[in-house]
N, C-alpha and C positions, 0 to 999 in steps of 0.2 A: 479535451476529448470527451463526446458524448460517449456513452458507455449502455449498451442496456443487456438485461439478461435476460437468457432464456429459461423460464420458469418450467419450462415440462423438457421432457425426449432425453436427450444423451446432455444436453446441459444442463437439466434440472439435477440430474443424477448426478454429477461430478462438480458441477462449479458454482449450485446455489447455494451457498452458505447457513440459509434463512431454514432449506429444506434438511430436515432431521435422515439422515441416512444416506445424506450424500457424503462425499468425499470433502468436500469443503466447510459444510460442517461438522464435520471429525476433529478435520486440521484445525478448523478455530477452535476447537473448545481441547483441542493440545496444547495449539496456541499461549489460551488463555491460562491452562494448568501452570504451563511454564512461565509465565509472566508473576502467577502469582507467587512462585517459587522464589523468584529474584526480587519482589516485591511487597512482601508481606503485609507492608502496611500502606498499598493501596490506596484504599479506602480512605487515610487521611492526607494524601497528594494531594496537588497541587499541579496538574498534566497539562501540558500543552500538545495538542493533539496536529498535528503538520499533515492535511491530504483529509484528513476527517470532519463527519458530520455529526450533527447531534443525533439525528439516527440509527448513526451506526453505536453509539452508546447503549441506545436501549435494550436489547439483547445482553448486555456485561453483563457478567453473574456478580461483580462488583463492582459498584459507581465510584470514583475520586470524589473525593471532599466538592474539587472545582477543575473541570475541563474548560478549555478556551479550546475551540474547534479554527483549525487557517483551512479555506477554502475559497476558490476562483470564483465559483458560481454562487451568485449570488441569492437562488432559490432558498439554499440552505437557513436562510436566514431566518426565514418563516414555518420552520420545523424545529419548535420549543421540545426541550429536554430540560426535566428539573435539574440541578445542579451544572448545567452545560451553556455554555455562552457560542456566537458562531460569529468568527471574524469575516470579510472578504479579502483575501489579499495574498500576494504568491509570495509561499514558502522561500523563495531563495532568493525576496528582496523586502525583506518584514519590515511594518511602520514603523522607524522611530519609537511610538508611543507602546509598542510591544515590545523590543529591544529594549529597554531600559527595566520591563519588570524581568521578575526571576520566579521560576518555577521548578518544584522537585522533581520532573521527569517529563523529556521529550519523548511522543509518543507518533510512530507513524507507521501505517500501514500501504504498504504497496502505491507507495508514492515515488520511489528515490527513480525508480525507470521513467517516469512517465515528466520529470523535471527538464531533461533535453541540452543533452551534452555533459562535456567534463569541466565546463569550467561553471556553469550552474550546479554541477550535482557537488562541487568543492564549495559551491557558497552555503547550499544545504545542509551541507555537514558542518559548516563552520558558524553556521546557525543555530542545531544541533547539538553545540560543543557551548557555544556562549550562555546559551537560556537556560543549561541548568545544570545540574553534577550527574544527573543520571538519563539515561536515554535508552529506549528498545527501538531501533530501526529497521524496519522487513522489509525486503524485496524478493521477487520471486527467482531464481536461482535458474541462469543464463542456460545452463546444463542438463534440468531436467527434460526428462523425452518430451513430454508435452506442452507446448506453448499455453503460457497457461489465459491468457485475453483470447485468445482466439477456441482455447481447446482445440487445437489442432497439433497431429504430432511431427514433430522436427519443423515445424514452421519458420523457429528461430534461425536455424541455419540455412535456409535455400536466400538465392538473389533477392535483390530487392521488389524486381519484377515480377518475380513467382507470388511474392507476399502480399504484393497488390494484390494479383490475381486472385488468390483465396479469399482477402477482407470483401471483395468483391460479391462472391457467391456462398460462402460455406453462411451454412443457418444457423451455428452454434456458436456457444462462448460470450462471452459479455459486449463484442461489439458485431454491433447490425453491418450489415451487407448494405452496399453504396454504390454509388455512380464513383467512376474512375478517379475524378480530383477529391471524396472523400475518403476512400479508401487508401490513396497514395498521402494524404495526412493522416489519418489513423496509422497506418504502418510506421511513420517516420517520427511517432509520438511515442514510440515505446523503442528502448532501448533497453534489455536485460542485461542483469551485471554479473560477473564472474567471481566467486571467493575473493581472488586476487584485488580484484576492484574495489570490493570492502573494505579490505584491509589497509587499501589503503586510505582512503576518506575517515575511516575508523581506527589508527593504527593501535590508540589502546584500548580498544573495546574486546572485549571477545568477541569473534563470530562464532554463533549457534548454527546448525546446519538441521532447519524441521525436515523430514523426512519422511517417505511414503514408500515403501514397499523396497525400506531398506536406501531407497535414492535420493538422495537432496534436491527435495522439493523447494527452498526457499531460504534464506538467509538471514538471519535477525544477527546487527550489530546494538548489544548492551553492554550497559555498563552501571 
């Protein structure tokens, strides 16, 4: 799925991460508070990062020793991060020649939806489970009021046809407005998960539940 955000208006203000006084960069840098909580020593990891770019590293207010970045698109490639390496290849069917190493923490953000069904998002996690003893997994949380790709609220729950119709025309949120067969694949590429559904891809992890205005914004499975 292309993905693009809106830098100014009501998505700048809620969903651009990058911008200081949004809603999204709040939550990242709670996010990040909390990781370093359960992580303290970071810094001398070893992270395999599932869904990530080496530019999404550059923003950490602390680098791993060594990130390997898995990603589809193959652009990422040519976006050098010191200490960050960038694979091409999908998360829920990894080379061979990465399956054989071992890393101190699998790392991924707002990937586990956007994987596509239950019997990939079990190989995910059982990917997850093999590459190393410890893991942060976040998804964005099935329940909260506002869809959070689209920024649109209760999105997640209307027909599928209603969904089109929004990806369609609505101007905000991370994914652009389309002709009808783009928009009817952008909707059918996101799948949000329920506590429930964590728990169970995750049975001995904890789920965290980050939180905005009191509501479970999103779901991190660690361990």
């Amino acid at each position: 799925m292309k993905t693009t955000l809106r830098t100014g208006g009501l998505a700048g203000r809620i969903a651009d991460p990058a911008r200081p006084g949004s809603l999204a960069h709040a939550a990242r840098a709670r996010r990040w508070s909390e990781l370093l909580r359960c992580f303290p020593d970071l810094a001398e990891m070893r992270v395999l990062d599932l869904g990530g770019t080496p530019d999404s590293w550059r923003p950490a207010p602390v680098r791993p020793a060594q990130v390997v970045t898995v990603n589809l698109d193959p652009r990422h490639l040519h976006h050098a991060e010191p200490g960050v390496s960038a694979l091409v290849a999908d998360a829920c069917a990894l080379p061979a020649s990465l399956t054989a190493e071992r890393f101190d923490l699998v790392y991924s953000n707002s990937l586990m939806e956007h994987v596509g069904g239950h019997s990939r998002r079990a190989r995910f996690a059982e990917a997850v489970h093999c590459l190393a003893a410890h893991h942060w997994v976040q998804t964005p949380y099935r329940y909260f009021p506002v869809e959070p790709h689209w920024v649109f609220p209760g999105m997640q729950f209307l027909p599928f046809r209603a969904r089109v119709a929004i990806s369609q025309r609505w101007p905000h949120g991370h994914i652009a407005p389309g002709d009808r067969a783009r928009a009817l694949r952008d909707v059918a590429e996101v799948e949000l998960l329920s506590a429930t559904e964590m728990r169970h891809y995750f049975p001995a992890s904890q789920i965290w539940f980050e939180r905005f205005a009191g509501l479970p914004k999103s779901l991190v499975a660690r361990a």
